[in-house]
Backbone as XML, in Angstrom:
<?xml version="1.0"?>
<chain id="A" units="angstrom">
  <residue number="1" name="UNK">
    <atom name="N" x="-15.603" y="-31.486" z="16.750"/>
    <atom name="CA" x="-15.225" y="-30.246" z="16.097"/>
    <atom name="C" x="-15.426" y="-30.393" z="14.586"/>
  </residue>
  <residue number="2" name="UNK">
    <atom name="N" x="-16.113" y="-29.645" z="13.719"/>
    <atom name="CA" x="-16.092" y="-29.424" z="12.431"/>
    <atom name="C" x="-15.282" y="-28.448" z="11.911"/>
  </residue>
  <residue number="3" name="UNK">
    <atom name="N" x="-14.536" y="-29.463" z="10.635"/>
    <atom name="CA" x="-13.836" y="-28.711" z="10.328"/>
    <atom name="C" x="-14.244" y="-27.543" z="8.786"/>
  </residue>
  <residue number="4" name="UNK">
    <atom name="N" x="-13.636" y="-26.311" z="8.772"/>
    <atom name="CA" x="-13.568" y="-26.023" z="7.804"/>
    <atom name="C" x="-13.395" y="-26.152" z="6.064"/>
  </residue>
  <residue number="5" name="UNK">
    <atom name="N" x="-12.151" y="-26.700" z="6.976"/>
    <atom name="CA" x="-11.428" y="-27.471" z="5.180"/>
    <atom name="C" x="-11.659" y="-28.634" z="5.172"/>
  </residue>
  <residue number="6" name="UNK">
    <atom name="N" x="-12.222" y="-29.148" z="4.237"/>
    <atom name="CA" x="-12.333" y="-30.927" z="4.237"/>
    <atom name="C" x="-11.427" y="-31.271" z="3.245"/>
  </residue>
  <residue number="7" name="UNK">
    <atom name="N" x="-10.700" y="-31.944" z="2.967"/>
    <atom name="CA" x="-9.539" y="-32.597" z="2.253"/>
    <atom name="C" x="-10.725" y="-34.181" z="1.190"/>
  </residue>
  <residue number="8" name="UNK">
    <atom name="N" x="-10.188" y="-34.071" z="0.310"/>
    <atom name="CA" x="-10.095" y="-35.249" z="-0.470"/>
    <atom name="C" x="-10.295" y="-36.496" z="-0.105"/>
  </residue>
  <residue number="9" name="UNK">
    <atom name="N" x="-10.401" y="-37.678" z="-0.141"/>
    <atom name="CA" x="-10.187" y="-38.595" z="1.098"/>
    <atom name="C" x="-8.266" y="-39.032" z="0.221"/>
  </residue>
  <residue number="10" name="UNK">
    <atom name="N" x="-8.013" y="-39.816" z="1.174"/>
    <atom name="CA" x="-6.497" y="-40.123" z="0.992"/>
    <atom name="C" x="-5.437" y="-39.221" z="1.491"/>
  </residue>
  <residue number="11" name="UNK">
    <atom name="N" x="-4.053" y="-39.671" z="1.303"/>
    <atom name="CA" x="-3.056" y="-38.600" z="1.889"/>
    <atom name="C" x="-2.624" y="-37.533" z="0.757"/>
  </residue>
  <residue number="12" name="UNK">
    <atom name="N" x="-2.426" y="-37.017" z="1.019"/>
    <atom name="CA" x="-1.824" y="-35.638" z="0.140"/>
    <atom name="C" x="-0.770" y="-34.757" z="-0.031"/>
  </residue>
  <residue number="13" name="UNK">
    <atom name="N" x="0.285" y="-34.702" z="-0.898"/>
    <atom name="CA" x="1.165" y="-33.570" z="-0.304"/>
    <atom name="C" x="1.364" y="-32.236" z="-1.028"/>
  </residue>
  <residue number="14" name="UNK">
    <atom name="N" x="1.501" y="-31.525" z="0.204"/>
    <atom name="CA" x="1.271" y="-30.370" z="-0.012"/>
    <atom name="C" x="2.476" y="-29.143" z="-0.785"/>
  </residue>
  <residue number="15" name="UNK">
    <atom name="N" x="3.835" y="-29.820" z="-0.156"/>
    <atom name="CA" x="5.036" y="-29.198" z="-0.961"/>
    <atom name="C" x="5.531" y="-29.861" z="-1.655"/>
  </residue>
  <residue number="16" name="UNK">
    <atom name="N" x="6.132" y="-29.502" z="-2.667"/>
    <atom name="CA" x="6.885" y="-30.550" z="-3.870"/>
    <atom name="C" x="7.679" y="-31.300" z="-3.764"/>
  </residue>
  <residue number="17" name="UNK">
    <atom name="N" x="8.179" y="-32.363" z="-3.154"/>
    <atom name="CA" x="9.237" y="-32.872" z="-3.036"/>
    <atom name="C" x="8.930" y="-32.997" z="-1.581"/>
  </residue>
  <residue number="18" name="UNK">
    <atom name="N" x="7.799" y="-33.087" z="-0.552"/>
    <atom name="CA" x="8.096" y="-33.732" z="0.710"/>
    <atom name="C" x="7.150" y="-34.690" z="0.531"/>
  </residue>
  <residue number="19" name="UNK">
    <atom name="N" x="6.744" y="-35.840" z="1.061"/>
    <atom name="CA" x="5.707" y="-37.024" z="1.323"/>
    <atom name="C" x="4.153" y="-36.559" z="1.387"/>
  </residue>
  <residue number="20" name="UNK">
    <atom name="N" x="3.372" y="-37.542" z="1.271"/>
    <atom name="CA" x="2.191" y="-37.038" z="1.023"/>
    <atom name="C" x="1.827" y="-37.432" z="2.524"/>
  </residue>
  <residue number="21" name="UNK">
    <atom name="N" x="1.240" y="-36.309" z="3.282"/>
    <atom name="CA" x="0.760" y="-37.445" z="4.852"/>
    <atom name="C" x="0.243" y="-36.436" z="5.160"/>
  </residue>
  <residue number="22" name="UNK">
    <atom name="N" x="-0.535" y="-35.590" z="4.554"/>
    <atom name="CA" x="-2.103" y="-34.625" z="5.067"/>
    <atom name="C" x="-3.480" y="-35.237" z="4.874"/>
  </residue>
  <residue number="23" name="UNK">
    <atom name="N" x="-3.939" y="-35.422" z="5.754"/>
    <atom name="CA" x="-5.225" y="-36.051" z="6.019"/>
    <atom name="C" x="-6.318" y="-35.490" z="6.912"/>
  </residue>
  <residue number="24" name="UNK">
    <atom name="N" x="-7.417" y="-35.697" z="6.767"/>
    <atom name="CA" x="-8.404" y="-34.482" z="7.001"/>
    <atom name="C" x="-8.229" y="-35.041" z="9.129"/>
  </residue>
  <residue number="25" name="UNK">
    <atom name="N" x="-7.569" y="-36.068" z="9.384"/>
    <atom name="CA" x="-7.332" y="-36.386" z="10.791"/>
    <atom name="C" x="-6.389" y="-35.430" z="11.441"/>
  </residue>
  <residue number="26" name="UNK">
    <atom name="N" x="-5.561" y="-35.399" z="9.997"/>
    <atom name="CA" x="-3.763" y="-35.011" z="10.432"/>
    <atom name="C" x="-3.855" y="-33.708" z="10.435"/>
  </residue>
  <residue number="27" name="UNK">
    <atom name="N" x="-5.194" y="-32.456" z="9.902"/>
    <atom name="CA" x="-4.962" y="-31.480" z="9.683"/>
    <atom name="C" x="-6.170" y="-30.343" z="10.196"/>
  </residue>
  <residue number="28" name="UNK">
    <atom name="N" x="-5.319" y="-29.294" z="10.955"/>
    <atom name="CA" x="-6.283" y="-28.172" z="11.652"/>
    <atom name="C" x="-6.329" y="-27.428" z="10.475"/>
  </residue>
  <residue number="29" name="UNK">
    <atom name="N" x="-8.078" y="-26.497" z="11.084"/>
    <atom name="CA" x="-7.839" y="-25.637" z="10.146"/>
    <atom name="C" x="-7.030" y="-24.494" z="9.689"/>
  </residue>
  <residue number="30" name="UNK">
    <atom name="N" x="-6.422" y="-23.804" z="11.136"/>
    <atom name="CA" x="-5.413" y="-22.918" z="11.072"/>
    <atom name="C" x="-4.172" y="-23.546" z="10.445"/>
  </residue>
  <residue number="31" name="UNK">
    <atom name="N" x="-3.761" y="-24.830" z="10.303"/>
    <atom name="CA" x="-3.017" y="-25.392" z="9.643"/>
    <atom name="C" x="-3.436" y="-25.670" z="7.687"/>
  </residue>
  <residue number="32" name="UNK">
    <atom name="N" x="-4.133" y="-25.926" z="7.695"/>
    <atom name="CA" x="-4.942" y="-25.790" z="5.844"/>
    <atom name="C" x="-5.072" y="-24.242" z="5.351"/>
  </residue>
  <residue number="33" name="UNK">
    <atom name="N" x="-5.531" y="-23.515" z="5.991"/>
    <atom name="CA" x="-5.167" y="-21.895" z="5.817"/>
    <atom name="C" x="-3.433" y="-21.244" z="5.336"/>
  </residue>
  <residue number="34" name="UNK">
    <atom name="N" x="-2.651" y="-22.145" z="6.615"/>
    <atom name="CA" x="-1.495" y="-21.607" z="6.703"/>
    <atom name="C" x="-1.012" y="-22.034" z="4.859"/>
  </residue>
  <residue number="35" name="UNK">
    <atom name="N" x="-0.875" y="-23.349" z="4.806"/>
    <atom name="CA" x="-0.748" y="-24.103" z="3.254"/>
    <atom name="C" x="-1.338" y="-23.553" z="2.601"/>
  </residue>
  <residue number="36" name="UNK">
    <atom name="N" x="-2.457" y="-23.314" z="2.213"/>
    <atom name="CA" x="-3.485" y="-22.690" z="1.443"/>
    <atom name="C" x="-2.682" y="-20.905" z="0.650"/>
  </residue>
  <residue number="37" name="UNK">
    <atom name="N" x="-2.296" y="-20.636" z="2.216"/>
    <atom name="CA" x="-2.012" y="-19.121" z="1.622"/>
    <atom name="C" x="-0.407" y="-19.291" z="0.655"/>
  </residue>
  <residue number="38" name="UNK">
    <atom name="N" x="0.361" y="-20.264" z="0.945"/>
    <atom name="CA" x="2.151" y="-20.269" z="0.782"/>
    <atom name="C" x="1.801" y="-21.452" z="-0.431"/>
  </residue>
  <residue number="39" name="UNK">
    <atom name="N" x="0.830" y="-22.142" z="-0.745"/>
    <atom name="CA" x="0.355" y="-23.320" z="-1.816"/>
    <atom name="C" x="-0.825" y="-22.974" z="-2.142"/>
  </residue>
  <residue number="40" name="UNK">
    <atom name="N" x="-0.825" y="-21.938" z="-2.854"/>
    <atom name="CA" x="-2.653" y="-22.007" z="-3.401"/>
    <atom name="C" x="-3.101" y="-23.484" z="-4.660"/>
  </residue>
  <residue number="41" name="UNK">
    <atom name="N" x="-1.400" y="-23.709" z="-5.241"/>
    <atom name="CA" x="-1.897" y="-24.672" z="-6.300"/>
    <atom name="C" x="-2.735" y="-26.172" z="-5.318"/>
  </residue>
  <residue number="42" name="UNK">
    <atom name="N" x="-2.739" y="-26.348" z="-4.368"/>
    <atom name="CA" x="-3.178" y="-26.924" z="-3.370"/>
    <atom name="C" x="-4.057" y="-27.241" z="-3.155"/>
  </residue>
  <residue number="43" name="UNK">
    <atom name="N" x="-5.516" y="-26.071" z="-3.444"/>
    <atom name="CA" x="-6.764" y="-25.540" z="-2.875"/>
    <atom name="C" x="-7.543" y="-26.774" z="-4.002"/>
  </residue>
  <residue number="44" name="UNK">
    <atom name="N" x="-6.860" y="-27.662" z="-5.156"/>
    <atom name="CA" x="-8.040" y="-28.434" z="-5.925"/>
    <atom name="C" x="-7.738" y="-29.570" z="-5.291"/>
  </residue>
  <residue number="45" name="UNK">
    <atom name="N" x="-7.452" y="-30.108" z="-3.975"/>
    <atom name="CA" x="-7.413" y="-31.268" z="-3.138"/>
    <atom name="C" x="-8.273" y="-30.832" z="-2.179"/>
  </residue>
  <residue number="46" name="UNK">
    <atom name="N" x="-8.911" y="-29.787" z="-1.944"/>
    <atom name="CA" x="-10.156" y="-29.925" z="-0.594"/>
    <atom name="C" x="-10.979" y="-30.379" z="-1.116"/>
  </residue>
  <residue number="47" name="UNK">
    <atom name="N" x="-12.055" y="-30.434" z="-1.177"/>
    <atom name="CA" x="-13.697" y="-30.249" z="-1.367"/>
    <atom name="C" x="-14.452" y="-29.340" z="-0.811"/>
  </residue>
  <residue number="48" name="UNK">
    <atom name="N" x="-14.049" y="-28.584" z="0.350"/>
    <atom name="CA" x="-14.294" y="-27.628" z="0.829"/>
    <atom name="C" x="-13.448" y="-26.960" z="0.990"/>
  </residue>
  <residue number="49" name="UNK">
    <atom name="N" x="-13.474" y="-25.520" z="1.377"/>
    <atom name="CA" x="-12.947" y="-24.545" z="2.126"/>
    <atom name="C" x="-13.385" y="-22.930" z="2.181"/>
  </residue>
  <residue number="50" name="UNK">
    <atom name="N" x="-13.148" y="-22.487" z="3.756"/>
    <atom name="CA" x="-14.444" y="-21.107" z="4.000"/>
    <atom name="C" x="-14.276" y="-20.541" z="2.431"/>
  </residue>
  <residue number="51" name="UNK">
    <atom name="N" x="-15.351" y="-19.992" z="2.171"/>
    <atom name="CA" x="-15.489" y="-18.533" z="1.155"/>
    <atom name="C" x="-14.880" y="-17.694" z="1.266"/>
  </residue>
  <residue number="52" name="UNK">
    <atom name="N" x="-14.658" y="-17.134" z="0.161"/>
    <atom name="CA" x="-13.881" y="-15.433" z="0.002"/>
    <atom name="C" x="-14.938" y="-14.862" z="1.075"/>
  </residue>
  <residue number="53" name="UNK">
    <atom name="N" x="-13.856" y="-13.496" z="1.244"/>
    <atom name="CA" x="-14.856" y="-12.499" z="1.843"/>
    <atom name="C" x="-15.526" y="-11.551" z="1.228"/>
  </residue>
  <residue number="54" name="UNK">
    <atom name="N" x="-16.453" y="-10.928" z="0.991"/>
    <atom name="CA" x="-17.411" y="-10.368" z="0.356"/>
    <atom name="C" x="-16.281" y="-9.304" z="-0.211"/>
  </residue>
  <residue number="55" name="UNK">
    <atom name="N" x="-15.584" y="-8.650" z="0.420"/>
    <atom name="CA" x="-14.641" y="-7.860" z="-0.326"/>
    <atom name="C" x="-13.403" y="-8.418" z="-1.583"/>
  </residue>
  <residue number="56" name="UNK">
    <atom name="N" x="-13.245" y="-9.547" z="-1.709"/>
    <atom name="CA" x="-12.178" y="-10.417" z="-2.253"/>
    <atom name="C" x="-13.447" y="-10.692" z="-3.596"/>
  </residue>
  <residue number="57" name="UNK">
    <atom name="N" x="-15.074" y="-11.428" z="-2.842"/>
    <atom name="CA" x="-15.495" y="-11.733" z="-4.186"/>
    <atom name="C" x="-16.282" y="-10.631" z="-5.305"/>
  </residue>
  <residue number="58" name="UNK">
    <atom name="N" x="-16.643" y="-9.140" z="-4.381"/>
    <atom name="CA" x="-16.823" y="-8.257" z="-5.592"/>
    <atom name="C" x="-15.412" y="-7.468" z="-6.499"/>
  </residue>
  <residue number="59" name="UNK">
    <atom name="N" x="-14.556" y="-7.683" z="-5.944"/>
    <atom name="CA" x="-13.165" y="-7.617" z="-6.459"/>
    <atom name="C" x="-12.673" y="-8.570" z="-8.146"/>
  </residue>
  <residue number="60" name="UNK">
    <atom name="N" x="-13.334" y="-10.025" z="-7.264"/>
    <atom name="CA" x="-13.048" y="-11.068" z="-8.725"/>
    <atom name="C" x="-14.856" y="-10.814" z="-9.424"/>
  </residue>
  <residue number="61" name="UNK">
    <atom name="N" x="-15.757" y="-9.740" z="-8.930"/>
    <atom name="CA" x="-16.967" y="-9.965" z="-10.164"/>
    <atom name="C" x="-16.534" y="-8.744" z="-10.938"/>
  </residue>
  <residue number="62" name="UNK">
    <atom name="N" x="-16.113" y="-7.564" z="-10.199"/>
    <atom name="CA" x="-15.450" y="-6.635" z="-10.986"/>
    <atom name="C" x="-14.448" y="-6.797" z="-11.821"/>
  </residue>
  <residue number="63" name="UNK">
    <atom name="N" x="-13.552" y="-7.735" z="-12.126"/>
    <atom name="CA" x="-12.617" y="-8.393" z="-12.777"/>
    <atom name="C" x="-13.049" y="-8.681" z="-13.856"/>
  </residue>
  <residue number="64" name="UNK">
    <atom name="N" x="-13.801" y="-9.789" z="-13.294"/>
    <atom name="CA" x="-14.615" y="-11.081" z="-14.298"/>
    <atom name="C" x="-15.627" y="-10.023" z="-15.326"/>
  </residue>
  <residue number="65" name="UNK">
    <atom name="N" x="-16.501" y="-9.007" z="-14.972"/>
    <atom name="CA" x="-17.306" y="-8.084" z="-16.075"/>
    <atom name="C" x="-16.039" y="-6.972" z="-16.519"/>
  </residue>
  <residue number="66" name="UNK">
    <atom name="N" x="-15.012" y="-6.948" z="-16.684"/>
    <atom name="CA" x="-13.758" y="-5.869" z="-17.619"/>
    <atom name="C" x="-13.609" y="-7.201" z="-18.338"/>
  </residue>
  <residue number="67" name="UNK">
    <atom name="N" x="-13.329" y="-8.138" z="-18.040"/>
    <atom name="CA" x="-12.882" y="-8.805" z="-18.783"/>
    <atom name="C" x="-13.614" y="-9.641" z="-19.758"/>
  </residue>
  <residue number="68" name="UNK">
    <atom name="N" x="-14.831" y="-10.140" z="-19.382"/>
    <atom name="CA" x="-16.061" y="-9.978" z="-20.451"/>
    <atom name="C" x="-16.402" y="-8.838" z="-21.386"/>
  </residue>
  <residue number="69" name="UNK">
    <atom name="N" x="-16.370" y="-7.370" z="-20.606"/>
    <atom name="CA" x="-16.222" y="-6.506" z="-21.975"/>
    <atom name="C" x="-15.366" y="-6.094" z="-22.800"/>
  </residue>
  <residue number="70" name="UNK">
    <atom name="N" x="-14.062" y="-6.423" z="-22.361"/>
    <atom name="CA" x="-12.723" y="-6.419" z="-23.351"/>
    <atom name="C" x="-12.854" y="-7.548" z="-24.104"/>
  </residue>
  <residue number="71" name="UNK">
    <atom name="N" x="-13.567" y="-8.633" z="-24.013"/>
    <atom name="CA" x="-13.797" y="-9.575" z="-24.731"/>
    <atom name="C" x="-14.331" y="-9.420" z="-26.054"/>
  </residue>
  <residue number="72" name="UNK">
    <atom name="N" x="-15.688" y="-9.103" z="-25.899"/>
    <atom name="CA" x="-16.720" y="-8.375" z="-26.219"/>
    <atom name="C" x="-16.549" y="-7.439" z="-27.563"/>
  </residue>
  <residue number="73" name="UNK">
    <atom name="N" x="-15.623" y="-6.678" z="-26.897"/>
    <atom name="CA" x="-15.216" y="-5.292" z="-27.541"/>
    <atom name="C" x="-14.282" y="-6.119" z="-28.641"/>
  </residue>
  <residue number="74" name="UNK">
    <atom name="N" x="-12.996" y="-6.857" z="-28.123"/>
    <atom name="CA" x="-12.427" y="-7.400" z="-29.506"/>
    <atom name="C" x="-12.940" y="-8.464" z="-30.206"/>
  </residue>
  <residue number="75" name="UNK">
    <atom name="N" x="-13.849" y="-8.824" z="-29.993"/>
    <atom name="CA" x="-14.804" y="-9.995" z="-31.333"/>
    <atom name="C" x="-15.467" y="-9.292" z="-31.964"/>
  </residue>
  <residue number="76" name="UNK">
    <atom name="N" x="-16.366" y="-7.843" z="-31.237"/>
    <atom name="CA" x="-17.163" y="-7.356" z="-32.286"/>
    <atom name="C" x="-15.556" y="-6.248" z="-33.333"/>
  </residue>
  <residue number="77" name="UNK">
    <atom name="N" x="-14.843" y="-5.853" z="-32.771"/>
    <atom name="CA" x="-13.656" y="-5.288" z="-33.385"/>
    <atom name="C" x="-13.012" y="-5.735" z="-34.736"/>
  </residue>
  <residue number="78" name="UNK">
    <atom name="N" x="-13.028" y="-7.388" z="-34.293"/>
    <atom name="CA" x="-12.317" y="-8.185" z="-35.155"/>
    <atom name="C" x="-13.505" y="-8.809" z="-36.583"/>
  </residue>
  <residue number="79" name="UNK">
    <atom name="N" x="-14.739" y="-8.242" z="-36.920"/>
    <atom name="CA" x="-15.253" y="-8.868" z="-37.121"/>
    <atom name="C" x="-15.036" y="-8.045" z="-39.065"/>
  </residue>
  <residue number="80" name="UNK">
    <atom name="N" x="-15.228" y="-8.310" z="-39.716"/>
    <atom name="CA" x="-15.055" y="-7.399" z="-40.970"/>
    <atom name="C" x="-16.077" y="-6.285" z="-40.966"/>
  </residue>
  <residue number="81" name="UNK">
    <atom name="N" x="-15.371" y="-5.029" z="-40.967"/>
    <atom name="CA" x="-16.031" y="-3.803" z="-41.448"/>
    <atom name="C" x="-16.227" y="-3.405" z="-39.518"/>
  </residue>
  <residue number="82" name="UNK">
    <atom name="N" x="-15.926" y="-4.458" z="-38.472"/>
    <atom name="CA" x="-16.399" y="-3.557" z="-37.108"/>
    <atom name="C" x="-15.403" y="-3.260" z="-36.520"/>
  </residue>
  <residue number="83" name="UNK">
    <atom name="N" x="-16.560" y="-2.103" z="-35.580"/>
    <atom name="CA" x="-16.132" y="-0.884" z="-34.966"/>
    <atom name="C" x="-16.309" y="-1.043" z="-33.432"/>
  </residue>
  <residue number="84" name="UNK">
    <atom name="N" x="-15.002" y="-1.125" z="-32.582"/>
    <atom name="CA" x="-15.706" y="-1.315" z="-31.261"/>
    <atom name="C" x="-15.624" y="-0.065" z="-30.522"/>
  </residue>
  <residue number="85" name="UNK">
    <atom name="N" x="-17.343" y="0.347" z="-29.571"/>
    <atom name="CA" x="-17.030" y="1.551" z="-28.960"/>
    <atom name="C" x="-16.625" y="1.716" z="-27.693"/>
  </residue>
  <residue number="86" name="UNK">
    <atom name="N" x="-16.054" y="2.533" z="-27.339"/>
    <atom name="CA" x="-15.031" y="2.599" z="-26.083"/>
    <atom name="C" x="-15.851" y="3.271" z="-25.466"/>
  </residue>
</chain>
């Protein structure tokens, strides 16, 4: 069986204050999902895991370009004598 999530090599833990003993042996993927969603700070111990879904990642490109042009807009704003247009 291949798994989805591949883990780090070594043990890992996943809640704050319990033992580290997740291991890519010790762990399904419906189990790395379940953590994943209740521990996202979590997700920089895989090396893998499935992709967003096409709806989740034009969501974060629509994000990511407002927030490049609010960027944008206050450097040229801030600059002496500029004008940013809305």
């Amino acid at each position: 069986m291949t798994n989805k999530y591949i883990l780090k090599p070594g043990l890992h833990q996943f809640i704050p204050g319990s033992a580290a003993k997740h291991c890519n042996g010790s762990l399904s993927d419906e189990e790395a999902s379940w953590y994943l969603k209740r521990y996202p700070h979590i997700a920089n111990l895989f090396v893998m895991f499935p992709s967003l879904t096409t709806e989740q990642n034009s969501s974060q490109s629509a994000t990511k370009k407002r927030r490049n042009r609010i960027t944008k807009l206050v450097a040229k704003s801030s600059l002496p004598g500029g004008k940013a247009e809305i």
